[in-house]
N, C-alpha and C positions, 0 to 999 in steps of 0.2 A: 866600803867600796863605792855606794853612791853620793858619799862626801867626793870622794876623790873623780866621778865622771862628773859631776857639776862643775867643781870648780876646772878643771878641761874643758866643760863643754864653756865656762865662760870663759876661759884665757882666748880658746879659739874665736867666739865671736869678736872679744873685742880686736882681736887682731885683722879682723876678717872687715868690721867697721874705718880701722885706719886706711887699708889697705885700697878700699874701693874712691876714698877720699883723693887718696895722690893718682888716684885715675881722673882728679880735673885739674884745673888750672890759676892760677892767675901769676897773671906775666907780668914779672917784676924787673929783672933784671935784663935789658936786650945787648946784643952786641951785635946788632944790626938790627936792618928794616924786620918790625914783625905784624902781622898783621891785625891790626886794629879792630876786630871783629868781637862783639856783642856775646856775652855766655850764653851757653844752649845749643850752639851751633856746628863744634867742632866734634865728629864721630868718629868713636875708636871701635874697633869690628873687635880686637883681641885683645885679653888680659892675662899674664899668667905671673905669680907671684908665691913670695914663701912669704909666712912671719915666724915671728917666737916670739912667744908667750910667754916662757921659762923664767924673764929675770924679773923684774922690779918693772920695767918700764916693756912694754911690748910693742915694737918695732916690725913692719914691714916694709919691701920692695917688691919689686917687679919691673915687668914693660908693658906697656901699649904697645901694640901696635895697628897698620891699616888705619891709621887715622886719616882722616879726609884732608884736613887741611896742614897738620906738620908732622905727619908721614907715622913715628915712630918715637917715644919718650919713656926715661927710666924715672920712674918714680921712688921715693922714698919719704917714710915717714913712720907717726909716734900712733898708736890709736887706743880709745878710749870705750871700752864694752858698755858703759850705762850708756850709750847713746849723746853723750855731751859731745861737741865738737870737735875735731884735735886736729892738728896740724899737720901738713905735706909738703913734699916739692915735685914736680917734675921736670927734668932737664930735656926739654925737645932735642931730638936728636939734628933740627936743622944746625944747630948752636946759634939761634939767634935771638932765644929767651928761655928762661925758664916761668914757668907757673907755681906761683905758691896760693894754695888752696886751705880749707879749712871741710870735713868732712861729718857726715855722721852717718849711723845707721841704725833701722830697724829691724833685729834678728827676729827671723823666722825659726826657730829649733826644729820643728816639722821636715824639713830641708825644702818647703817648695816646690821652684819649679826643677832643682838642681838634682846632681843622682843622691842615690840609695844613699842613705851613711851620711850625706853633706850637710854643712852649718849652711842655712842661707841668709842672707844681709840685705836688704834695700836701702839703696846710701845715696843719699843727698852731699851734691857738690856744692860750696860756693866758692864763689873764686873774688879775692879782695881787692883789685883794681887791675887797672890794662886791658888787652886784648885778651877777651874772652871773659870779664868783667863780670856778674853776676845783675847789680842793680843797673839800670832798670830790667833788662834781660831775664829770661827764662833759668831760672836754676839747671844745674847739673845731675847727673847719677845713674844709676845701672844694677845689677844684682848678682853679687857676686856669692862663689861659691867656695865654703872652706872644708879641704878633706883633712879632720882631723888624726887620721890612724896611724901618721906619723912621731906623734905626739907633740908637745907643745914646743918643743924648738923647731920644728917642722912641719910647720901647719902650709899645705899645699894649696893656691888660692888661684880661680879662672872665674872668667865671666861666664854669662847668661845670658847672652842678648847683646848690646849695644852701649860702649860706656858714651854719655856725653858729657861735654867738659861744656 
């Protein structure tokens, strides 16, 4: 039985590490004017998202939204529980770029500052080139919160605070 809540409890973190990653940016592809603006900058007030944990590779989405400077974005992406980096995207919902990002995180198991029950994660953003750029700028990130009682195809994933990208 605690064979089988461990390896749970880490399907969920590492799902909970990709998750808060495709909450930043880097703007790769525009199809219009995008704003050329420095990482660190851009503040998303909301996150709500699912992963699964379930298969071979664990996969999350969600949306931002309340973000300051491009309103609202779906993210999606691959994520990695040892804390290694792994990949994102977000599709701004202006449609006038997307951000492809690289994320990690530090799980809390304790749950933090998040509720009763929750995985909590503190996730560093970086975002690889364009607007919202990471070097020389201020990194990204935020602390997200995963309710595993779902189980692991249904790991239920919100902010804590403030994502920035």
């Amino acid at each position: 039985m605690r064979h089988f809540r461990l390896s749970r409890l880490a399907a969920a973190v590492v799902m909970l590490g990709s998750t808060l990653g495709i909450a930043g940016g880097t703007l790769l592809a525009t199809s219009g004017p995008a704003s050329a603006v420095a990482g660190g900058v851009n503040v998303c007030n909301t996150f709500n998202g699912v992963a699964d944990a379930s298969g071979a590779v664990a996969i999350a989405s969600g949306t931002l939204s309340d973000c300051h400077q491009q309103g609202s974005g779906m993210l999606a992406g691959v994520f990695d529980i040892t804390g290694a980096p792994a990949p994102a995207s977000i599709a701004w919902a202006t449609g006038h770029a997307t951000s492809a990002i690289e994320l990690s995180a530090a799980i809390d198991f304790s749950g933090g500052p998040c509720p009763a029950g929750d995985i909590a994660a503190d996730i560093t953003i970086v975002v690889g080139g364009g607007p919202y750029a990471t070097p020389p700028s201020a990194t990204g990130g935020g602390i997200l919160c995963a309710d595993i009682t779902g189980g692991l195809a249904n790991i239920v994933l919100t902010n804590f605070g403030p994502v920035v990208i």
